[in-house]
N, C-alpha and C positions, 0 to 999 in steps of 0.2 A: 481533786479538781482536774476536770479534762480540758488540757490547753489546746486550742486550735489556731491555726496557722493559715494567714495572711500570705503568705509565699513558702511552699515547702518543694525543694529538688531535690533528685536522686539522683547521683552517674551525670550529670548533663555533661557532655560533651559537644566540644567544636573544633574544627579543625580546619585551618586556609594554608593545601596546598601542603608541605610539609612540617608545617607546625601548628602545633596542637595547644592552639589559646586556652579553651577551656577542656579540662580532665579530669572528669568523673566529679563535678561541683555537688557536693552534698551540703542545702543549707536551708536552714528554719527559720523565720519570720514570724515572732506571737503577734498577735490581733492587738492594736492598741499600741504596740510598743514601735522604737525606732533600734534599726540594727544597723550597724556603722560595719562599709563592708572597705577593709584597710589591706594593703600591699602597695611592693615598691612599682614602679612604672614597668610594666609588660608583666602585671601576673595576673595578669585577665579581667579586672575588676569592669572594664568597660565594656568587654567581651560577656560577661558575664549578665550586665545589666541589660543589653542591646537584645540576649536572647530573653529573658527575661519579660521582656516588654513585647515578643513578638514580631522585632527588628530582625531578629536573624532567626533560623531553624536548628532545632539542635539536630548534631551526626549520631545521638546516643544519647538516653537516658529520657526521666522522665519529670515532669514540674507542676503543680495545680499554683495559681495567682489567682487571686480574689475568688478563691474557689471554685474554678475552672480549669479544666484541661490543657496545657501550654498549646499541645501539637491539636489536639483532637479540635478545643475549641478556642481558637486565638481572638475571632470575634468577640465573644464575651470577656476574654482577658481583657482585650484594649476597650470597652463597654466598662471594664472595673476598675480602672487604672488612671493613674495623671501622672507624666512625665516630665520633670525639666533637667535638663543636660548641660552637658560642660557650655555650650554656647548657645547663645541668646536667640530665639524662636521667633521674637514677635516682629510686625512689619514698620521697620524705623520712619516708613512715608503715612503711616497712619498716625493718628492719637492713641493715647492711651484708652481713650475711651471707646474711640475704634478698634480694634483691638482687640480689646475683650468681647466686646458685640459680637465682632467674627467669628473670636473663638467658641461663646454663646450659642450662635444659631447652628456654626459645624456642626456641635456638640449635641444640638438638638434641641435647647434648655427651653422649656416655657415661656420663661418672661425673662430675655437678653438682655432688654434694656435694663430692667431690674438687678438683675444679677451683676451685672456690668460695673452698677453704680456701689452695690453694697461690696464689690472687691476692691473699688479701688478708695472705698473711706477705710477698710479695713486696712489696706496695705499703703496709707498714707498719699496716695497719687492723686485726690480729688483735688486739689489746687492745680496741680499739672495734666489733668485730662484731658484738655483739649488742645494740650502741647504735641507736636510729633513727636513719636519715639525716640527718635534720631538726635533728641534735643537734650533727652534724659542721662543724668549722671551716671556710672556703669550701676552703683547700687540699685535705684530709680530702675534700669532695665531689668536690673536683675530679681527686682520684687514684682515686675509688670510679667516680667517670666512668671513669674511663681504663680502672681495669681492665675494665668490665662492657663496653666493646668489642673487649678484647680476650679476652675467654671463647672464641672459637672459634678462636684462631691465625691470624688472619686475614695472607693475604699483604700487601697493602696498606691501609696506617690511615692515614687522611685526619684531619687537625688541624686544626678553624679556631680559631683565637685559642684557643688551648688556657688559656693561662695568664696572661688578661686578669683584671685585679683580686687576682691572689695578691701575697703577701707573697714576699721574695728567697726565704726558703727552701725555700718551697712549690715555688715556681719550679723552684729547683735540683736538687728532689725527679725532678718532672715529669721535667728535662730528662735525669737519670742514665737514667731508665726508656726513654726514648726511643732514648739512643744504646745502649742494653742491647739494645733491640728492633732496632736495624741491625743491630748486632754479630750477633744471630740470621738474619738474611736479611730479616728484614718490611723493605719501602719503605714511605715516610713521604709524606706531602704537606702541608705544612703552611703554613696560613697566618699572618700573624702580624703585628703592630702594633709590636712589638718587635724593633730592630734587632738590640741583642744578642745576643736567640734566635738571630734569622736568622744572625747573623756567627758564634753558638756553634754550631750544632746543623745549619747545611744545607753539603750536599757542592756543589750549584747552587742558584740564584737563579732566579728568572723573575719581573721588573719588570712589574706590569700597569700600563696605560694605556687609559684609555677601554673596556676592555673586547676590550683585546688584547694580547699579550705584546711589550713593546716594547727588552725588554732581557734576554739571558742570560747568563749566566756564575759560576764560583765568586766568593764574596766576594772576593778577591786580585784575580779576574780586572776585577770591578769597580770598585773602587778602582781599580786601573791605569786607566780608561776618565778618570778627573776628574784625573789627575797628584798634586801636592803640595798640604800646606794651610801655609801660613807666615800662621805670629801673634806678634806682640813683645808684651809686656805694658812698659807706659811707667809713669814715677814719679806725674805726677799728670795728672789729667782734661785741663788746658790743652793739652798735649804730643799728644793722640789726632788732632788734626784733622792736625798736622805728618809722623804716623806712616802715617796712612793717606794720604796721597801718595804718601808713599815707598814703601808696600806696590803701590799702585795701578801706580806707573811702574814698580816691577820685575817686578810679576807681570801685569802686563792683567785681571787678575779686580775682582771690585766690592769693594772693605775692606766687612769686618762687623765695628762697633764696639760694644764693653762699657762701657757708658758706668761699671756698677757695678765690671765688674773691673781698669778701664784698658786693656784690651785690643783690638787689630786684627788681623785675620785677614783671609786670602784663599785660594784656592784657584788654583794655578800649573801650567800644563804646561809650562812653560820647564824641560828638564833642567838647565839650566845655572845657575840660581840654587843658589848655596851659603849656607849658614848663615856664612862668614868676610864675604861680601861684603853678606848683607844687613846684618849687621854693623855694616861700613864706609861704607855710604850710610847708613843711619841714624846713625851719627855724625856724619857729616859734612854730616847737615842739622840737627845738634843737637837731635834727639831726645831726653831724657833716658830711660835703656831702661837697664830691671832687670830682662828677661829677653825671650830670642829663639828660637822652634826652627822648624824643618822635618820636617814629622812625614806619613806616608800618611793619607790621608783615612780617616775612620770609612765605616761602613757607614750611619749617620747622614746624615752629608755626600753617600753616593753617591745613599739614598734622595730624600732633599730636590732632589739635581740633577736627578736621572731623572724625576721627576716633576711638575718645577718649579715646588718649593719655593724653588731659590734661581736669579738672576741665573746666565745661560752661561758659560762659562770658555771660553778658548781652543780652536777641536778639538772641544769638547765637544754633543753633540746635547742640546738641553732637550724637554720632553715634558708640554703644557698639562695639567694635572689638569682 
C-alpha cells in the first residue's frame, strides 16, 4: 500500500540573523492521521509550523502541504489549509455568529450563513452566538477559534498548542472535534506542550531538537525506545536512600527520589527484571516497602529523555535541549 502525505519536508531551513531556528526539518504527515510535533521551548516547533503554513519563507530546503509546492505554490497551500495558533484570532467586538460569517465569505464559502450555523451547533456555541466574543469563556473562544479555521474544509489543520490554558473539559471538548475531523480525512499537525494530548490524539510523533526532527514514531513505539520505569514506594523517609540503591544496582538508570511521596523510581532496559525479584532484593536489603510495580514509561518520561530532561538509560540516545 502506497502511503501518501498530507505534509512532507525535506532540509527546511530557517534562520533569524545568527540563529538557526529551523535545520534541515525532515517530517512526514499520512493523509488522515494527526502527528503531534513535541520539543522543549526554542526547538522550533513554532518556527517550524509558521513556515509550514506559508507564514515565513524557507532559507533551504524543500516542502509539498496539501499537495502543493510550499515555495513554488504557497497560494494553493493557504487554499488547502486551516490554521489555529497558540492565540485566539477571532474578533472579541463581533458574535460568534459574526465571526464565522467573516470568516465564511474571506474564505469565499457559498452559503456563510449556512456554514456559520452548522459550526457553531457543532462546536456547542448556538446558545451563545449572538453573544460577543469578548463575553466567551477562554474554552468558548477557543472552539470559536477552531471552528472559524475550519469554515472552508480545509484538507490539513495545523494546531499549535491548541488547548494551552483550557480547563479538562474544555480540553476534551477540543479533542472529540479533532479526532471527528481524522475520522472525516482532514490530517492534523499538532503541536502541543501536553503529553497527554500527544499520547491521546496523535497516530505519530516527531521529537524536535535544536530545530530538527530527532525522533519518530507512534507513542507505543516510543516508549519501547526508554524500556521500563520501576518505582517502590518505602514506609518512611529514612528507608529512600537504602531503596534507591537497590533500584540503581538492578536497573543501571539514575533513582528519582520523592522525598514527599517516599518514592524511587527509575527507568530500566533490562528485560529481565521482574516485579518478583525486585521484590526479593529489596527485602533482602531491608527495605521497609509498601508498594512495588513495573509499569511502561509515560509519554512524560519519553518526552523528558528525548530531550534531555532526564539522566540516559541504558541503550538510550539523550538529546541536549
Amino acid at each position: 500500500m502506497i502511503t501518501t502525505y498530507a505534509v512532507l519536508s525535506e532540509g527546511l531551513e530557517k534562520r533569524f540573523g545568527d540563529v538557526r531556528a529551523v535545520r534541515g526539518l525532515d517530517l512526514a504527515v499520512a493523509e488522515g492521521t494527526v502527528c503531534g510535533l513535541l520539543g522543549p521551548n526554542g526547538a522550533g516547533k513554532t518556527t517550524a509550523v509558521r513556515l509550514l503554513t506559508t507564514l515565513l519563507r524557507p532559507d533551504a530546503g524543500s516542502a509539498r502541504v496539501a499537495g502543493h509546492d510550499l515555495v513554488r505554490q504557497p497560494a494553493r497551500v493557504r487554499r488547502g489549509i486551516g490554521v489555529t495558533g497558540q492565540h485566539v484570532s477571532v474578533d472579541g467586538d463581533l458574535t460568534g455568529r459574526q465571526n464565522l460569517r467573516l470568516f465564511a465569505r474571506l474564505h469565499r464559502v457559498r452559503d456563510a450563513a449556512a456554514r456559520a450555523e452548522e459550526l457553531l451547533g457543532r462546536f456547542g456555541l448556538a446558545e451563545a452566538a449572538d453573544r460577543p466574543a469578548s463575553t466567551y469563556s477562554g474554552g468558548m473562544r477557543r472552539r470559536l477559534d477552531l471552528a472559524a479555521s475550519l469554515v472552508r474544509r480545509p484538507d490539513v489543520l495545523f494546531l499549535d498548542e491548541p488547548t494551552t490554558g483550557l480547563d479538562p473539559e474544555s480540553r476534551n471538548r477540543i479533542w472529540e472535534e479533532v479526532r471527528a475531523l481524522t475520522a472525516q480525512g482532514t490530517s492534523v499537525l499538532l503541536t502541543t506542550q501536553y503529553l497527554e494530548e500527544a499520547d491521546r490524539l496523535a497516530d505519530d510523533i516527531a521529537v524536535l531538537d535544536q530545530g530538527r526532527v530527532a525522533h519518530t514514531g507512534t507513542p507505543a513505539q516510543l516508549k519501547g525506545l526508554i524500556g521500563t520505569y520501576a518505582e517502590v514506594v518505602v514506609s518512611h523517609r529514612d528507608a529512600l536512600a537504602r531503596a534507591a540503591g537497590v533500584i540503581d544496582r538492578l536497573t543501571g538508570g539514575e533513582p528519582a527520589l520523592d522525598h514527599d511521596r517516599n518514592t524511587v523510581g527509575a527507568l530500566t532496559t533490562d528485560t529481565t527484571l521482574t516485579l518478583p525479584r525486585l521484590v526479593r532484593e529489596l527485602d533482602a536489603a531491608g527495605v521497609p516497602l509498601l508498594d512495588a510495580t513495573l509499569r511502561p514509561p509515560t509519554l512524560d518520561d519519553v518526552y523528558l529523555r528525548l530531550t534531555g530532561g532526564l539522566p540516559d538509560a541504558p541503550g538510550s540516545r539523550k538529546f541536549a535541549a
